[in-house]
Structures are given as C-alpha cells and as structure tokens.
N, C-alpha and C positions, 0 to 999 in steps of 0.2 A: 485203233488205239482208243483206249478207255479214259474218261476221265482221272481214274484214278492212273493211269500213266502217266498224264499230264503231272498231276501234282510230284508223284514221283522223280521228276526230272527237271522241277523246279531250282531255279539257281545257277542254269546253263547261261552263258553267256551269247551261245548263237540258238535260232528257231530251231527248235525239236523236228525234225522232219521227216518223219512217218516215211520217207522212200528209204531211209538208212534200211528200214524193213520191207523193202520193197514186195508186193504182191500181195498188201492183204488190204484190211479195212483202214483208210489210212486218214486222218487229221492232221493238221501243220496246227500250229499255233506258238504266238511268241509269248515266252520269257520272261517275268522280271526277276531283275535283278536283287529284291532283298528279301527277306522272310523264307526265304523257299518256298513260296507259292506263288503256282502257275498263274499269270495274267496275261491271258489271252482275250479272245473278242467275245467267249460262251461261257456261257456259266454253267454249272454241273449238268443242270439238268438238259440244256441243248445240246450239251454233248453226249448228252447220252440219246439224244432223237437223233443227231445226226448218225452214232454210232450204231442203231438201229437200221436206219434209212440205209446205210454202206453194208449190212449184213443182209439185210432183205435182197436189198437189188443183186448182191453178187450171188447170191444164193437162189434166185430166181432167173434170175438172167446167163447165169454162167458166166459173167464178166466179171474186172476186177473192176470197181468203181473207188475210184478216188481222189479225196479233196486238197487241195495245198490251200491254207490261206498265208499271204504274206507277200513283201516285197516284189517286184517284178523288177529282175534288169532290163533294160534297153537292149530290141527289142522284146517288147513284152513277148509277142507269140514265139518268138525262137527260145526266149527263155520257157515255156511252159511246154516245148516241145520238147527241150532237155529233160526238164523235167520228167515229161513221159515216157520217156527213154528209159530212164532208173527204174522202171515198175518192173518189176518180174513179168515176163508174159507180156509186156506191151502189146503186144497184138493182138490180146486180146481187153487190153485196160481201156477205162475212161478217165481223163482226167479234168476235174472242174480246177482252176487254177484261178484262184480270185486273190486281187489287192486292192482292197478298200481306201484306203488312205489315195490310191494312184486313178483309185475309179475307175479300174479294169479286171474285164471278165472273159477268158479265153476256155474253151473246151476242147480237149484235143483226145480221138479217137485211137485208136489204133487199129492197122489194115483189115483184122479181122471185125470187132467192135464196130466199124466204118460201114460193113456191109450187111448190119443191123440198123445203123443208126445214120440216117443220112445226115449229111450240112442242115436241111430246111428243118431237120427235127431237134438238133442242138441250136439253131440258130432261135427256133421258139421256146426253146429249153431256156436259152438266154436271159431273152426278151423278160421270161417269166421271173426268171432270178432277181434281172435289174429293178422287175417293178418294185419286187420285195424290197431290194435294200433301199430303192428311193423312197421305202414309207419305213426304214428306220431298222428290217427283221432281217437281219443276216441270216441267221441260223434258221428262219422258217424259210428264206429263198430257198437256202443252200438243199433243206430238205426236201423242198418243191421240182427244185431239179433235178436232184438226183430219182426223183420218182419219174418224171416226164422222161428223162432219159431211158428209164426201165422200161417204160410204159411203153418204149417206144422199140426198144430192144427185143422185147416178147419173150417168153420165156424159151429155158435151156433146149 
C-alpha cells in the first residue's frame, strides 16, 4: 500500500487494513476522521521507505512480508496470529504486528517463512525494532526489521 492509498482512504471510520488485500506489500495505519486526510503514525516519505523495504524483501526473499500497525485485542499474540491468517499464502508470509500506544511487538511466521526464519532470528529482529521505537523512530525500526528479517530469510 502506497501513500498515496493512504490518503485516498482518508475519512474511513475504521483502520485501513491492508489484509482486506491480503498477499501483497501491506501497511495498517489509522484514520482521522476530518479533512480526508490520512493520519497515521508516517509521514509520506516513511511510507514510502517502508513501502520500499516490503517490496525489496518480498522480492528478494520470495516471502510476503507484512506490517499491521495498530490496536492489539487481548491476547495480543492470538490477535496477530488471526491476523496472519488473512494474508494470502500465509505460509509463506511474515507478519510484524506492532501497537505502539499498547507497547507491543509480535512477529509471526508462517510454516513455510518459519523454516527460513528461526524464533532466535525474529526474536533479534525484535529486540532491534524495540530499540528503534524506545529512541522515538517507528518507521526506521519498522524498516530495520523488516531487513533483519530478509537478511535472515536469504534469498528466493
């Protein structure tokens, strides 16, 4: 999803969710409610690095990689697991499943994706993301990750 998606869909009342398109390069982001423009947590141009970051890796890796930001229900990891579910191809997706406001970070594989990508290499994938937002850079974690995840995936 492109920036300019985002805007285009400004004025929804629920979070844009990139899985209604399940399988491709996917972004969450919420919504306001006036103007018709999108206010989400990036601003054009990190969305355009992370839209970058989600083409490189899936195009290098052969996986779908994809980001949800937003709300987590209770619990978190079962909700991010649903979520991964909705992706076309799950089996072969990654999903980084972040909510900032809740201060949670789940990454969730799939059986194929899994036997690229061990626990100990999302679990440093994490670590690396957290650092990022603890000094303030969502959008550099998010990108940070989703490369370590590559990196770690090897190519197709």
């Amino acid at each position: 999803m492109t920036a300019g998606d985002l805007a285009a869909q400004g004025g929804q009342d629920q979070p844009l969710t990139a899985l209604e398109r399940p399988g491709g390069d996917t972004i969450v982001a919420h919504h306001g409610h006036d103007a018709g423009a999108a206010e989400g947590p990036f601003t054009t141009r990190q969305l355009l690095r992370l839209d970058h970051a989600l083409r490189i890796a899936n195009t290098e890796t052969g996986l779908t990689f994809s980001v949800y930001i937003g709300e987590f229900e209770t619990p978190a990891r079962e909700h991010a697991e649903r979520l991964h579910r909705q992706i076309e191809g799950a089996e072969v997706a990654v999903l980084i499943a972040i909510s900032p406001n809740q201060r949670k970070l789940e990454i969730v594989t799939g059986s194929e994706a899994r036997k690229r990508i061990s626990d100990r290499d999302a679990k440093l994938a994490g670590l690396s993301m957290a650092a990022a937002f603890a000094g303030g850079d969502l959008a550099g974690g998010v990108v940070a990750g989703i490369d370590q995840l590559a990196s770690h995936a090897g190519r197709a």
